[in-house]
N, C-alpha and C positions, 0 to 999 in steps of 0.2 A: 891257505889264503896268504897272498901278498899285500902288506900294505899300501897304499899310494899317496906319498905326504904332501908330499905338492901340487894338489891338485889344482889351486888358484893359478896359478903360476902356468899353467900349460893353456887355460882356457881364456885368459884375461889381457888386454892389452896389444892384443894382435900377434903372441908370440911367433917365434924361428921356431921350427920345428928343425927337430935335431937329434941324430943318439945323444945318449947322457943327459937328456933335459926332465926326465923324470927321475925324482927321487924315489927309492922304495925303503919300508920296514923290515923286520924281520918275518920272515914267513911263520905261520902257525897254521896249527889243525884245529879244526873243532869236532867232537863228540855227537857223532848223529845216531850211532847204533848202528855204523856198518853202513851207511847210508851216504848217497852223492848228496848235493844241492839244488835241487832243479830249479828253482828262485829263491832271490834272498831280495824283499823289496821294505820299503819305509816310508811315513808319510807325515813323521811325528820323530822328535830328537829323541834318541837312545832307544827307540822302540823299531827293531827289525821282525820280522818273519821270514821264517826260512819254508819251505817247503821241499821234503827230502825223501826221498826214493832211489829206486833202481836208476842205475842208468838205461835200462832196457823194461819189460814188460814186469810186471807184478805176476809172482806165484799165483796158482791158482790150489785152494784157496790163499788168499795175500797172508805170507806171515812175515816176521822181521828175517834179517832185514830188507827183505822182496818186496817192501809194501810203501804205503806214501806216510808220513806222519807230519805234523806243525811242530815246529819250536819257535820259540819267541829269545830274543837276546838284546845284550843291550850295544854290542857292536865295539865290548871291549877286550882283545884276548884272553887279558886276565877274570874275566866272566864267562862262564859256560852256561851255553845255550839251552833252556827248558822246556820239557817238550810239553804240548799241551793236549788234556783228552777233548779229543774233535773226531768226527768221523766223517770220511768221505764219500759220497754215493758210487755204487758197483759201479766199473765201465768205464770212470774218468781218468785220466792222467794229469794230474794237477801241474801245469807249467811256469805256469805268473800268477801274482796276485795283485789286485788295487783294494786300496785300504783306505775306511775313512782318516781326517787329521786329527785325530786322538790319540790317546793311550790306547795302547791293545789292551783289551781288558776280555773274561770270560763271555759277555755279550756282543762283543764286536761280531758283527757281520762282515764279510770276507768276500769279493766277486771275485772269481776263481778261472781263468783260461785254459782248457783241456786240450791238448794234443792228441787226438784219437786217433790218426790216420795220415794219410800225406794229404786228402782231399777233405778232412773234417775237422773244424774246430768249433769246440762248444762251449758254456759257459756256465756255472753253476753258484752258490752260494754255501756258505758252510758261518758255521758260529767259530770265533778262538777257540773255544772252549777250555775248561778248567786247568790250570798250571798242574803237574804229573808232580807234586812235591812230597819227597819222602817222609811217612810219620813211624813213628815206636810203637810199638806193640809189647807190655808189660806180662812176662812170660813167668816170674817166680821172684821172690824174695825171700835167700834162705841162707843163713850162715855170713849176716851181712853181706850177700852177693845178691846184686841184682842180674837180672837175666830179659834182655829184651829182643824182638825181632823190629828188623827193620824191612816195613812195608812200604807199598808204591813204589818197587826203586826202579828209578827212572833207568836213562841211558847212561848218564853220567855217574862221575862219583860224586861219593854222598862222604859228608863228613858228620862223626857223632861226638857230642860236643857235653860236657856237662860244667855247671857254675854252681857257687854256693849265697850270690847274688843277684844271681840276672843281668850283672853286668860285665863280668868279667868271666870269658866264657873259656875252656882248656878242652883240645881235642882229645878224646879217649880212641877213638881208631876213626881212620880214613878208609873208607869202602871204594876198590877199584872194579872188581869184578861183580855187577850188580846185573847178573844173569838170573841170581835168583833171588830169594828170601838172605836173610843173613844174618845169624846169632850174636849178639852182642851182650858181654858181661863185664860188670865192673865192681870191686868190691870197694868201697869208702874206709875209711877209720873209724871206729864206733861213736855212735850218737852224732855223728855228721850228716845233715841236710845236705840234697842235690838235687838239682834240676837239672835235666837233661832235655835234649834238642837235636833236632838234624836239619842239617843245613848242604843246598850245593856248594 
């Protein structure tokens, strides 16, 4: 993705149209899980939905990354985009979406544009559904080592985080390859509290 900073500036005041009258950002990627973009629409500040599949037809059965999925994001590089559990009906190709002017939240309702064909298009409805956020899973405590799995990992990485406050949080590992499950152990200095956490 490029960014485009000037965008007032091109549409406002009658401009010249001209090479060089667009400014751009630095390019960046986002994290879909192997996935194109086939919409990225907004109706509400810092609240996007992406709609992300193949660039061609879904597997049959659909599996990653052959298949369509939702993430939501806030439209800032340095944020990576969460996917969300939604599921879509057999048959459609999800292409645009129109959004109420809210927050996307788990109940949001979704009207949905389906590219079916070169002579069909349909329309369907889907819920946001629930943000894909990674939790711990407490696997042993023994020899002052803890030992925990991390569950739901999303597409993105996942970072595991522990505090002895709540407020002041110290990475213990950064998870990049979240294909699967993924063991995580930490062992404290004796008679030390921690609370741990994951976070995108």
């Amino acid at each position: 993705m490029i960014p485009l900073l000037n965008i007032s500036d091109l549409v406002t005041n009658n401009p010249v149209p001209g090479p060089g009258k667009a400014k751009f950002g630095a390019p960046f990627t986002l994290n879909l899980g192997n996935r194109g973009i086939r919409s990225m629409d907004s109706s509400y500040p810092s609240n996007f939905l992406i709609t992300a599949g193949p660039f061609g037809d879904t597997s049959s059965p659909p599996a990653p990354p052959n298949d369509f999925r939702l993430f939501t994001w806030t439209g800032s590089p340095s944020n990576a985009p969460i996917e969300r559990l939604t599921t879509f009906p057999d048959g459609y190709s999800p292409e645009g979406a129109m959004l109420p002017v809210t927050p996307i939240a788990t109940n949001t309702v979704i009207q949905f544009v389906s590219d079916d064909s070169t002579a069909c298009w349909r329309s369907f409805t889907a819920l946001a559904g629930v943000a894909n956020q990674p939790a711990l899973q407490m696997l042993s405590w023994s020899n002052n080592t803890a030992r925990f799995n991390v569950l739901l990992t999303p597409t993105q990485a996942v970072t595991v985080e522990w505090s002895t406050n709540l407020s002041n949080w110290v990475t213990l590992r950064k998870i990049t390859n979240t294909a699967a499950a993924t063991v995580v152990t930490d062992a404290p200095a004796s008679n030390v509290y921690r609370f741990y956490r994951t976070r995108f």
